[in-house]
N, C-alpha and C positions, 0 to 999 in steps of 0.2 A: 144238576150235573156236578158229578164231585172234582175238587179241586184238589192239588197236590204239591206237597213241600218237603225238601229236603231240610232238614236242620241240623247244619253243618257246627260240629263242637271239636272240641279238643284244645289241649294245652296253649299256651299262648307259645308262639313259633314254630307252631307242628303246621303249617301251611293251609290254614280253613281259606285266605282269600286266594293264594294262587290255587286252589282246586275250585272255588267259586268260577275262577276267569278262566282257567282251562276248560273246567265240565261244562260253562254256557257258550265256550268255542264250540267243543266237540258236538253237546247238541243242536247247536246250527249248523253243524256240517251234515246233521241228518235232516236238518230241514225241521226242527221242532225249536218250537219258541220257549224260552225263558230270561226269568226275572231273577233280581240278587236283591234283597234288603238285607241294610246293613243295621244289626245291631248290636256291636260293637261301639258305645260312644265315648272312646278314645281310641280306634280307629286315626291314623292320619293319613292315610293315602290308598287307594285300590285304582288297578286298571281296568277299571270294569264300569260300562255304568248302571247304575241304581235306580232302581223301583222306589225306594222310600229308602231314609237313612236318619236312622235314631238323633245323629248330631241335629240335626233339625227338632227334634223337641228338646231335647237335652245334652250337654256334653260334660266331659269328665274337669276338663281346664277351668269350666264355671263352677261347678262343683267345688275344688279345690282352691278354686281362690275367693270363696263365700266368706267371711270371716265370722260369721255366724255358726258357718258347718266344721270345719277345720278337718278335714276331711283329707288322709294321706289318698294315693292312687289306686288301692284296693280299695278302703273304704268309700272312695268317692265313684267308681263303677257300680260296688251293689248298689248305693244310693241311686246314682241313676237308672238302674236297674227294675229297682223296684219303684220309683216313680214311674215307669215305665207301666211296671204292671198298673198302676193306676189310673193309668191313660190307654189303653189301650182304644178307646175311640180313635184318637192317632191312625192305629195303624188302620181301622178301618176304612180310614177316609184318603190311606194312604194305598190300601191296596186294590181301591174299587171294586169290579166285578167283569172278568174279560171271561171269553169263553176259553178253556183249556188252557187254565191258569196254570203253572209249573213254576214253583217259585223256591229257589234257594233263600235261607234265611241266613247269613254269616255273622255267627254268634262271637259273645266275646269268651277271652280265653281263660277265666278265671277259675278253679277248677271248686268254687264254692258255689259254684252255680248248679254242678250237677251231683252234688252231695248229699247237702242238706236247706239250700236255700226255696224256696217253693216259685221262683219267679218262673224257671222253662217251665214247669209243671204248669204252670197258672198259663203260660203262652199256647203249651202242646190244646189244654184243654179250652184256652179260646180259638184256637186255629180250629178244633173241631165243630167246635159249634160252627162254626162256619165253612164247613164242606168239605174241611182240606181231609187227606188222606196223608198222616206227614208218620215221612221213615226221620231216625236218627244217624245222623251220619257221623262216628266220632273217627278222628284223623290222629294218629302218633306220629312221629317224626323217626322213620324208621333208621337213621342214624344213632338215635338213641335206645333201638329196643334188640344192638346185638350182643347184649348180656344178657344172661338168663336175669338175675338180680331187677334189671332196671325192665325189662319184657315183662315179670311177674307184676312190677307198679304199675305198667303200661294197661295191664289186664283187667288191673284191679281199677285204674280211672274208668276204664271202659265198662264196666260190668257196674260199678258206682251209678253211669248214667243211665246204662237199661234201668236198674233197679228204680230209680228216682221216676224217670219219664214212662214207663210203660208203655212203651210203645214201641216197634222194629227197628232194629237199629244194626246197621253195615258197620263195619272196624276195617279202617283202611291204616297200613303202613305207609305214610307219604316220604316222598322225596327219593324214590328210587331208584332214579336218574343219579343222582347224588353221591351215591353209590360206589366203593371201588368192585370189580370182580370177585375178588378175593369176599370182601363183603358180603355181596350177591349171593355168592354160596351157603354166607354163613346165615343170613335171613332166611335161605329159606326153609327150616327147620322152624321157625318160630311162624308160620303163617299158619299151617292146621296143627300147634305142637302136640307131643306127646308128652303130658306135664309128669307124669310120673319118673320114664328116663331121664329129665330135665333136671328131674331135683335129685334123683341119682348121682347123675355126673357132678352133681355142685353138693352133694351133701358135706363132703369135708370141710368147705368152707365155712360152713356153720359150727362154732364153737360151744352157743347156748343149746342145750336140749330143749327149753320151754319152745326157745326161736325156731329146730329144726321143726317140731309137732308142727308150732303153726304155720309153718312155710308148707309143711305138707297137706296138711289138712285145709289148707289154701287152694293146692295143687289138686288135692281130690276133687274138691265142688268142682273145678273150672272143666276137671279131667272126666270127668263119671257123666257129668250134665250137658259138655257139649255145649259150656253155654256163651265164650268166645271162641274165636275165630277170626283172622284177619284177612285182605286181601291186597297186592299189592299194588301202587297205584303211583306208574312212570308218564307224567307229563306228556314225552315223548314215544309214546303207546300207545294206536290207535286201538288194539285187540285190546291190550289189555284197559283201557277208559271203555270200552265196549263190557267189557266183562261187568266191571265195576255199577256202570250204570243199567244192564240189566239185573243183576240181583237188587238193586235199589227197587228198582221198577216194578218188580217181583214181589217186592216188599208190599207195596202200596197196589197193586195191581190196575199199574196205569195202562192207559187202553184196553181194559177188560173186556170191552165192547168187541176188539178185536179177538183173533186168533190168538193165544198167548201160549211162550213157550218156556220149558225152566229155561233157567239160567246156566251157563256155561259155567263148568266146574274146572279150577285152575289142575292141572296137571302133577297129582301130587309126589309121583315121582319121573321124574322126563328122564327122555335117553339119557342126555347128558344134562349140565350143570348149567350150561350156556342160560341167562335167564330170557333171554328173546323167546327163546324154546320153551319157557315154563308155562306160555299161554295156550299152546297149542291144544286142542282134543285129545283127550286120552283113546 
């Protein structure tokens, strides 16, 4: 019977552990069970409790204060990282075998992880051998993605980790709550954008010619392929954590066995601006 994982990534402060502890609320409010491992080992605090948690094989603090390794706090995460991948018996033994397994993985936020280091790689392709069906879930800190400028980075970490992991991957704008109105409005242009008017409206900013090409020719792949896309995702949104967690679902086609339905498509232009209303049915 196949099992199923979320692999929750993104920037370090774009909220991977509060959507951890929201989304394992939310799915106990439908009466479906889940697990969070934490592998993050520098990690200090979550509200959540844990299936297995990396500080238990390794931590960053030992690492770092090795005087053998000498190792600053980037370099001493990949290192524990990739001992990690070394051991992954650990995780075996850590996540046994239950029936109708649903397990977030809360990753850390290093963004050399989903570049060019091969450790999720080496994770996504052990989780497979063993049954999982695992979507990618990357998380932006949607405070930070209401400039075009800093949206295009946002797109580009995002599309860095499809490329890397192969495998289905949701782009969630977090912290939407957060949020002023005025804000609200202006987000939400950047969830299904239209990257060509995008770099229109900003092209004067560009002073380099070589810069404006590649900023466009950036904007084309992302524009012509359709190949991000975000959704938004307010804590205090029952629709909208519904919406979120069916496209994931959809991803992995969890309960295939069942009935299954698409997914709810957010409202891409609502009566009005009001974001409550942006969940609704078109």
């Amino acid at each position: 019977m196949p099992r199923y994982a979320q692999l929750v990534m993104g920037p370090a402060g774009s909220g991977k552990s509060t959507y951890c502890s929201t989304m394992v609320q939310h799915l106990g409010s439908l009466n479906r069970s889940a697990h969070v491992v934490n592998l993050d080992p520098a990690a200090e605090h979550f509200d959540y409790p844990v299936m297995a948690d990396i500080r238990e094989l390794i931590q960053v603090d030992d690492v770092m204060e090795d005087p053998s390794l000498r190792f600053g706090p980037n370099g001493g995460l990949v290192f524990c990282m990739e001992y990690f991948a070394n051991n992954f018996d650990w995780l075996d033994e850590s996540l046994g075998h239950v029936e109708d397994d649903y397990i977030l993985f809360d990753c850390p936020g290093q963004i050399e992880l989903y570049t060019h280091l091969p450790v999720m790689k080496q994770l996504v392709e052990q989780l497979q051998q063993r049954e999982f069906r695992v979507c990618g879930v990357f998380l932006v800190d949607s405070q930070f993605m209401v400039e075009s400028f800093k949206f295009i980075s946002g797109v580009m970490a995002a599309l860095s980790a499809m490329v890397l992991l192969e495998i289905p991957q949701i782009n969630i704008m977090t912290k939407m709550d957060l949020l002023s109105p005025k804000a609200k409005k202006e987000i939400e242009k950047y969830l299904d954008p239209d990257m060509y008017s995008m770099m229109e409206d900003n092209s004067d900013n560009i002073r380099s010619k070589k810069f404006k090409n590649l900023t466009k020719a950036i904007c084309g792949l992302i524009d012509d392929y359709s190949m991000v896309r975000f959704l938004p995702f307010d804590r205090t949104d029952e629709e909208g954590m519904n919406i979120v967690l069916q496209n994931i679902d959809f991803s992995i086609q969890y309960g295939e066995d069942l009935e299954f339905k698409e997914p709810k498509e957010v409202d891409e232009e609502p009566a009005d601006l009001n974001y409550d209303e942006a969940f609704q049915d078109s």
